[in-house]
C-alpha positions in Angstrom: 37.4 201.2 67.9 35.7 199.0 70.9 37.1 200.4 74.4 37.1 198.1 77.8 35.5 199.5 80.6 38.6 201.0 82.0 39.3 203.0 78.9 41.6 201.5 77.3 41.4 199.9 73.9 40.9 196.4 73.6 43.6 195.4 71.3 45.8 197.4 74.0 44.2 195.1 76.5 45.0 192.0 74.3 48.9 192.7 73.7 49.4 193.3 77.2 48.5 189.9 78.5 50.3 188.5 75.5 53.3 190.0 77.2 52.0 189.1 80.3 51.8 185.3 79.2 55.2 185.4 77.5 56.7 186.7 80.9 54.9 184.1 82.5 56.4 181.2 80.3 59.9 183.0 80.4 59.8 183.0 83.8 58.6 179.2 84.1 60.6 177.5 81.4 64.2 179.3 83.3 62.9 177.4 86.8 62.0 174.1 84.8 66.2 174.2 83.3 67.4 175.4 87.2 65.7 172.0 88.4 66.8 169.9 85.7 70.7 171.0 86.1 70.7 171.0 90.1 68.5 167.1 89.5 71.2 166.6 86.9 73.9 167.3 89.4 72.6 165.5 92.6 72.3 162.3 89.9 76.1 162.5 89.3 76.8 162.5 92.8 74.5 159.6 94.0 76.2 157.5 91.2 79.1 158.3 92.7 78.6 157.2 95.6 76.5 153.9 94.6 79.5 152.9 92.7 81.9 153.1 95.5 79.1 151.0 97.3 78.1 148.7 95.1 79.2 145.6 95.6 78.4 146.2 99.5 75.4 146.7 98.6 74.6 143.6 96.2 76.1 141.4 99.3 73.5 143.0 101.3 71.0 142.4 99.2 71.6 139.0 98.2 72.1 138.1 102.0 68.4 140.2 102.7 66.4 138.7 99.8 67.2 135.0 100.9 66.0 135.9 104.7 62.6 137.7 103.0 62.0 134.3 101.1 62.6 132.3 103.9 60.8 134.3 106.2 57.7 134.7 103.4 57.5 131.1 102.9 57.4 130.3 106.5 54.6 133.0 106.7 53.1 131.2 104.0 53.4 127.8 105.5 52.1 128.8 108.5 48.8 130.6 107.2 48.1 127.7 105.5 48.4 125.3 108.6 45.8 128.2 110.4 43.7 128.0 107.1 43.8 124.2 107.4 42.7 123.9 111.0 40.5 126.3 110.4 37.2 124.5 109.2 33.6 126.0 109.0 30.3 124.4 110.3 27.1 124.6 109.1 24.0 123.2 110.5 22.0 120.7 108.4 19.6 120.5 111.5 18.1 117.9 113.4 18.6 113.9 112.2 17.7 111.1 114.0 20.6 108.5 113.9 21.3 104.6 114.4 24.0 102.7 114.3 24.6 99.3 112.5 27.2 96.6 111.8 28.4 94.2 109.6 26.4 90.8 110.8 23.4 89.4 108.8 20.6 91.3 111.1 21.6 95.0 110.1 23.0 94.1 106.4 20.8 91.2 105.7 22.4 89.3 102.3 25.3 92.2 102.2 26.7 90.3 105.3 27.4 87.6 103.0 30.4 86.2 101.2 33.0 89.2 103.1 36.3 89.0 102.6 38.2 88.8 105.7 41.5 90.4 107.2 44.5 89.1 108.6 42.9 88.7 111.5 39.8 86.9 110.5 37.5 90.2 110.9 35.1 90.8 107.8 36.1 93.8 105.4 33.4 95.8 105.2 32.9 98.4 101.8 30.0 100.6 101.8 28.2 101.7 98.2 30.8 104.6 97.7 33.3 101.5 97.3 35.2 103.0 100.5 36.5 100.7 103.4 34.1 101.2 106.5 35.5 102.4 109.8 33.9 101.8 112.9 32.5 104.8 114.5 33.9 106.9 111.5 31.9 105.9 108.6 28.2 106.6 108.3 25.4 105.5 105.9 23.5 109.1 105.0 21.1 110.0 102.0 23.3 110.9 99.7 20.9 113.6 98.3 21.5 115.7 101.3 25.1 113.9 102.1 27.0 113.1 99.1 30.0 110.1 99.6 33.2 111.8 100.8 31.5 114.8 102.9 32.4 115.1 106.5 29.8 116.0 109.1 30.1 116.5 113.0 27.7 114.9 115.3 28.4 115.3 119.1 31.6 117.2 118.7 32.9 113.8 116.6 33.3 114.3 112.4 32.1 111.2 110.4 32.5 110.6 106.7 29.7 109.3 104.6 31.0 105.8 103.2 27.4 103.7 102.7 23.3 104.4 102.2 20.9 101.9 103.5 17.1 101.2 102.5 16.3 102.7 105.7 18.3 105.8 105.4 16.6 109.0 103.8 15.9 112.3 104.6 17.3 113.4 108.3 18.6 110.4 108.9 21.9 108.6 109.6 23.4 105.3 110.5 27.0 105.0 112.3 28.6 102.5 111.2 30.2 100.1 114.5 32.4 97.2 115.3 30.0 95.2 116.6 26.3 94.0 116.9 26.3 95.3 120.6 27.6 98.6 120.0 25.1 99.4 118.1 22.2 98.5 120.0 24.2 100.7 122.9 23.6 103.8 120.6 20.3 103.3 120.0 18.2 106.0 118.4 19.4 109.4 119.0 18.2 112.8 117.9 21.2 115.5 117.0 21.3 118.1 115.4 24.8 117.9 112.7 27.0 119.9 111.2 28.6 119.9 107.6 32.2 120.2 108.0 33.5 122.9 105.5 37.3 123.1 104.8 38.4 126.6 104.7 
């Protein structure tokens, strides 16, 4: 018969931490039923005592879940106001940019045949189909400025309404009330920025 280093046999060696083990479990599966009937317990009590404060409680909690949605959708509200006002700028770089008008020497025949307003003033559309604004709308390539995007030049956004034969690459006309407005901007060199709605 084999013999462990100690002497002993090894089936000896083998039944004792059997034993061992079965203590072991014995010992673990009587702590495992002490928690269970002292959890058991404490369970019986805290219904108790919710039941006797139930109602309270739902009042409470009815009264506290209306505040949290008001007070969430406010949060909400205002984060999206701060997202709103919030808008990115990106550099497109340096354009040079005019301005023009509606009379016959910066629209040639597209000066022509204009409805008027109320007050007698030609109603300008650029090629996006949009009503022009003065010193709002601009004429852009709309390669590099697609109709509808916003840009900033000196501190002021524009929106790109029109194009022109004249206008490619880096640069832009601003569109004005009148002839002499125009020739007051002259030609101008600045660099722009895309206007990015967060």
């Amino acid at each position: 018969m084999r013999k462990c280093p100690n002497g002993k046999p090894i089936i000896v060696l083998v039944a004792e931490i059997l034993i061992f083990c079965a203590i072991v479990c014995a010992i673990v599966v009587t702590i495992v039923a002490i928690r269970n009937h002292i959890v058991s317990n404490n369970k019986e009590e805290v219904e108790t005592t919710t039941k006797t404060e139930t109602t309270t409680e739902i009042e409470l909690e009815t009264e506290t879940e209306t505040e949290i949605v008001e007070v969430a959708t406010q949060k909400e509200v205002e984060t999206e106001i701060e997202t709103e006002t919030e808008p990115q700028y990106i550099s497109l770089g340096v354009y040079t940019i005019t301005a023009y008008c509606s009379c016959e020497a910066c629209c040639s025949e597209w000066s022509l045949n204009r409805p008027l307003d109320e007050n007698g003033n030609p109603i300008v559309y650029g090629a996006s189909g949009e009503r022009l604004i003065a010193d709002y709308s601009i004429a852009a390539d709309v390669g590099l400025i697609p109709f509808g995007e916003t840009v900033l030049i000196n501190g002021k956004e524009y929106i790109c309404h029109d194009v022109g034969s004249a206008i490619f690459d880096n640069r832009i006309d601003i569109y004005m009330s009148s002839h002499e407005m125009a020739l007051e901007w002259g030609v101008q060199n600045i660099e722009i920025f895309k206007v990015v709605e967060r």
